[in-house]
BAPAMAR-400851 format. One line per field, with one value per residue: residue in one letter; x, z, y of N, C-alpha, C in turn. Coordinates in steps of 0.05 Angstrom, whole numbers. Example, Ala and Ser with C-alpha at 12.3 -4.5 7.8 and 13.67 -1.06 7.14 Angstrom:
2
ketor	[A_S]
n_u	[264_257]
n_w	[156_142]
n_v	[-114_-45]
ca_u	[246_273]
ca_w	[156_143]
ca_v	[-90_-21]
c_u	[264_258]
c_w	[156_157]
c_v	[-66_1]
% end
This chain:
145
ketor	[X_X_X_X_X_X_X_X_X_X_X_X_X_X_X_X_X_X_X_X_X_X_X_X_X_X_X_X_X_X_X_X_X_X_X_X_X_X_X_X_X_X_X_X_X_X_X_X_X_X_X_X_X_X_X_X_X_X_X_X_X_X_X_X_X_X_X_X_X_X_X_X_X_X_X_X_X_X_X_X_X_X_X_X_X_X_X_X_X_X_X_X_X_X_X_X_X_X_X_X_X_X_X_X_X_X_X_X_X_X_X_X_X_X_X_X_X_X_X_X_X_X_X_X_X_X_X_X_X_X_X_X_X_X_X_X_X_X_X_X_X_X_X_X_X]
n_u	[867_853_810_796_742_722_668_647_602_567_536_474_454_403_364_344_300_283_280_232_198_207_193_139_116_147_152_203_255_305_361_404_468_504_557_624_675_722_725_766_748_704_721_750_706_677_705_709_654_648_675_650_615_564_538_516_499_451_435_430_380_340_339_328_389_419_463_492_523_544_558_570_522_482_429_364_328_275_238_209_158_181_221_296_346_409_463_500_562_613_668_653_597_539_483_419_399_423_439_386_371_420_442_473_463_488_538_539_565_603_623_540_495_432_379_316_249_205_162_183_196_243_297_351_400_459_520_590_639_618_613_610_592_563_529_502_476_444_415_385_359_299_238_197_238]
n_w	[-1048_-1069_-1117_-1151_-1172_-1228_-1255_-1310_-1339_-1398_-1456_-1463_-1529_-1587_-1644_-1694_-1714_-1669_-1634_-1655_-1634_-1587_-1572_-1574_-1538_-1491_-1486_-1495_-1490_-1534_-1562_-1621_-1639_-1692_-1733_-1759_-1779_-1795_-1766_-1728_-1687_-1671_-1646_-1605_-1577_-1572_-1523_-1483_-1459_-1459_-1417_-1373_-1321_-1294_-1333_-1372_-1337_-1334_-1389_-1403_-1366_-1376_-1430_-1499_-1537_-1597_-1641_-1698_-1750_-1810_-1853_-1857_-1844_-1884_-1883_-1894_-1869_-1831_-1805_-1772_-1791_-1849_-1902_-1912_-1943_-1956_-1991_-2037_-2070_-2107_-2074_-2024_-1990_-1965_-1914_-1935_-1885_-1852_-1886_-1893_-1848_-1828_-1816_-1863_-1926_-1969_-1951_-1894_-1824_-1779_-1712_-1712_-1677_-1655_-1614_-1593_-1554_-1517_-1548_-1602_-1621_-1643_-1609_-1596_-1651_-1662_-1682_-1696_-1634_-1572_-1518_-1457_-1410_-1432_-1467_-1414_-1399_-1442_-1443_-1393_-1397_-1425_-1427_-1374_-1360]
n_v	[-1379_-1315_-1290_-1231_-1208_-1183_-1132_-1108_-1062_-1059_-1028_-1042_-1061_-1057_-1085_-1051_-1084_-1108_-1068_-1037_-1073_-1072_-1024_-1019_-1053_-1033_-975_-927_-873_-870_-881_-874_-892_-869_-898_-912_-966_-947_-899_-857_-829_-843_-891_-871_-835_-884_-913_-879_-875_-921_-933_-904_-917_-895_-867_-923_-952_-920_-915_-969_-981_-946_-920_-943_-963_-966_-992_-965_-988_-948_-961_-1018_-1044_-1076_-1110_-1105_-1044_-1025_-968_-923_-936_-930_-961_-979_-991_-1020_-985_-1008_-995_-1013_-1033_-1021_-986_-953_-949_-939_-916_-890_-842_-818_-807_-762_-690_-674_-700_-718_-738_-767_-744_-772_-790_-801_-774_-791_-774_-798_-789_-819_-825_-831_-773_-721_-717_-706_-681_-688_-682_-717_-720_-741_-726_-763_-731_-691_-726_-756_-699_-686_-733_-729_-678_-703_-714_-744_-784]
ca_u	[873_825_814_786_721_726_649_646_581_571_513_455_435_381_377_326_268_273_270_198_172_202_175_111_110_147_161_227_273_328_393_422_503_506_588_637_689_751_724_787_740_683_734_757_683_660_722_711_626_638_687_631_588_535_521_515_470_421_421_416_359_318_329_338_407_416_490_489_545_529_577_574_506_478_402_340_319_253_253_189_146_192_244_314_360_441_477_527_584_641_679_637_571_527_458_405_374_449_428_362_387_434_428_489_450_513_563_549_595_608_595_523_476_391_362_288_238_195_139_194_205_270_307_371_409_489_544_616_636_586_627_598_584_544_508_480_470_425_396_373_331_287_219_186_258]
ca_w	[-1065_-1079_-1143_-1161_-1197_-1250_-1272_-1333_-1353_-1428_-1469_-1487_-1560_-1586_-1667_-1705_-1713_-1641_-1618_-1665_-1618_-1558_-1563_-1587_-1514_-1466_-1496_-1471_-1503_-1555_-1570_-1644_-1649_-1720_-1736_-1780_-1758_-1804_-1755_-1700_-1667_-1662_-1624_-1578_-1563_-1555_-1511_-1461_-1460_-1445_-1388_-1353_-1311_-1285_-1361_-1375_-1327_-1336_-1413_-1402_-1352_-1378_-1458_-1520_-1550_-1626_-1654_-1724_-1765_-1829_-1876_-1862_-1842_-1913_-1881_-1910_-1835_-1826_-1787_-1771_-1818_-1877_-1912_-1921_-1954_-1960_-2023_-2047_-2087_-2108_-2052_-2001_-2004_-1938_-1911_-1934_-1868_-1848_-1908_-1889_-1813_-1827_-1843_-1897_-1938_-1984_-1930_-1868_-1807_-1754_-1701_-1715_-1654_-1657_-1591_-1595_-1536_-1519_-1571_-1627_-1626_-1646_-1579_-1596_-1668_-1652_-1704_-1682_-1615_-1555_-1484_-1423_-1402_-1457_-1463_-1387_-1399_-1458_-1431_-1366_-1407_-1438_-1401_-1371_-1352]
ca_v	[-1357_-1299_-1279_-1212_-1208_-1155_-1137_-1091_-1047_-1051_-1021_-1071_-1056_-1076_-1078_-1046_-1099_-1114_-1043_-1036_-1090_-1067_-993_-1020_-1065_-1005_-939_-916_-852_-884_-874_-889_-873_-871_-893_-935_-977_-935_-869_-857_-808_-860_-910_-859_-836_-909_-920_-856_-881_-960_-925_-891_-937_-896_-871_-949_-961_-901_-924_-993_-980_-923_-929_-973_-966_-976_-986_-981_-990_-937_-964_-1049_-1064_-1090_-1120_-1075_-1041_-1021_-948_-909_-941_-938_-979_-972_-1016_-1017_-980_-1021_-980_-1030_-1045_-1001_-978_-946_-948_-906_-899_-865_-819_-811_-791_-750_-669_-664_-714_-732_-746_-764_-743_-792_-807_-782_-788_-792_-780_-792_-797_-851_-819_-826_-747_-711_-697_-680_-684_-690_-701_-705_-727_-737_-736_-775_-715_-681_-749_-747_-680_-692_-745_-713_-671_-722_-711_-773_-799]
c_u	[847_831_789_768_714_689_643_621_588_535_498_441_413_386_340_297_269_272_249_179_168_189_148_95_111_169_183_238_285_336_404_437_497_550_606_660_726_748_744_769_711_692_743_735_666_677_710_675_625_656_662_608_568_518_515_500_445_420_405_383_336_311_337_359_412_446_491_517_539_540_582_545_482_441_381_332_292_246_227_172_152_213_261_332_396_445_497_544_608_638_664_610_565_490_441_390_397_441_403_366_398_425_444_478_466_535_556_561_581_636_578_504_451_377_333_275_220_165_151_198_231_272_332_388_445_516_568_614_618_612_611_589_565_518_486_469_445_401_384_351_305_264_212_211_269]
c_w	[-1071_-1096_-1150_-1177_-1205_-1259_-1280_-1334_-1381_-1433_-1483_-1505_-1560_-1629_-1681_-1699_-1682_-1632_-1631_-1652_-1594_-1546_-1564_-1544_-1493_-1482_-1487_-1507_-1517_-1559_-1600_-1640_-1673_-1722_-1756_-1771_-1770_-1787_-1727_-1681_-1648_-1640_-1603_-1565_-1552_-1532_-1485_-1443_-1449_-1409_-1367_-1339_-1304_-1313_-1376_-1370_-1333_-1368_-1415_-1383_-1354_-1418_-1468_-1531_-1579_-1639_-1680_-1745_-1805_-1858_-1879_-1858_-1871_-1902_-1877_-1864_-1846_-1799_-1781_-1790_-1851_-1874_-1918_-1925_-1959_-1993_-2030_-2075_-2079_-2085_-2023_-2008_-1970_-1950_-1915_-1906_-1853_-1861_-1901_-1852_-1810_-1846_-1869_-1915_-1958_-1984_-1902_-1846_-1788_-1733_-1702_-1689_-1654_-1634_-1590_-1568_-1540_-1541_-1594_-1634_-1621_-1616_-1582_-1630_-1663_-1675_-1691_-1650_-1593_-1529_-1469_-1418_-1411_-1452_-1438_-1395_-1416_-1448_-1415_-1385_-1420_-1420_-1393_-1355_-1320]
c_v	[-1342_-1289_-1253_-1212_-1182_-1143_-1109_-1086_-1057_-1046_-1043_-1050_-1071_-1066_-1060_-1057_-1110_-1085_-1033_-1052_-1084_-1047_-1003_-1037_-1043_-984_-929_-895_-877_-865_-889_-876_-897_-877_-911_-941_-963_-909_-869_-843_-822_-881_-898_-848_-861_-918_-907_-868_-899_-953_-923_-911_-926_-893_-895_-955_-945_-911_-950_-995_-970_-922_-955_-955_-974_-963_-992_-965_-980_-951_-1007_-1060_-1058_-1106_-1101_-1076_-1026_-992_-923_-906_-940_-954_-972_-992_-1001_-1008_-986_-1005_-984_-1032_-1037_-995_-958_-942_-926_-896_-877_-848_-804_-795_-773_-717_-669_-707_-733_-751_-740_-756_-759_-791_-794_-789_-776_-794_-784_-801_-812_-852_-820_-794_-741_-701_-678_-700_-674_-707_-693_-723_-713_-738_-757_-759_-698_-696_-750_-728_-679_-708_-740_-695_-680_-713_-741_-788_-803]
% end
């Protein structure tokens, strides 16, 4: 009997304090999607994204990836030499470095996305959905890449 071997792409993250060591070793562009897990528009953009294999590979191959969850992740991050720590309010709270990321400073929108190149410079600032297609597109302009 032959059995079909299925093999999936998925995006390697990397989290914060390991992408301060890894730039610090080899420099590559990054990618933060900024998102929260009650956003429908964030599950149907991460859906259409994990689809695409070559955009998979050119991330996984060329940058660092950074999935950060604005609204659950609660451990102080450490983000271009400053500190940002989780704001807990009651039942919910969100991260100040979401706050600090984002232009509407109040409220968020998500998905928010932070392209920076491998010098840590603003590449591209993106709230709302990103296509596959956008994404390449973006990314292709990166210099160095």
């Amino acid at each position: 009997m032959i059995i079909p071997l299925l093999c999936f792409s998925q995006l390697k993250t990397v989290s914060f304090a390991d992408w301060e060591m890894k730039q610090k070793q080899e420099p590559r562009p990054t990618v933060i999607h900024i998102y929260t897990d009650w956003c429908p528009v964030c599950k149907i953009e991460q859906f259409k994204i994990n689809k695409d294999r070559q955009l998979l590979e050119f991330i996984n191959d060329n940058c660092y990836f950074i999935a950060f969850e604005a609204e659950k992740m609660t451990e102080t991050v450490r983000f271009q030499g400053k500190t940002f720590r989780y704001l807990p309010n009651g039942n919910s709270g969100i991260h100040e470095l979401a706050l600090a990321l984002s232009k509407n400073k109040g409220r968020p929108v998500y998905p928010l996305w932070i392209i920076l190149d491998k010098n840590q410079n603003l590449v591209d600032y993106h709230e709302g959905i990103f296509t596959p297609e956008k994404l390449k597109k973006k990314l292709s302009e990166i210099p160095d890449l």
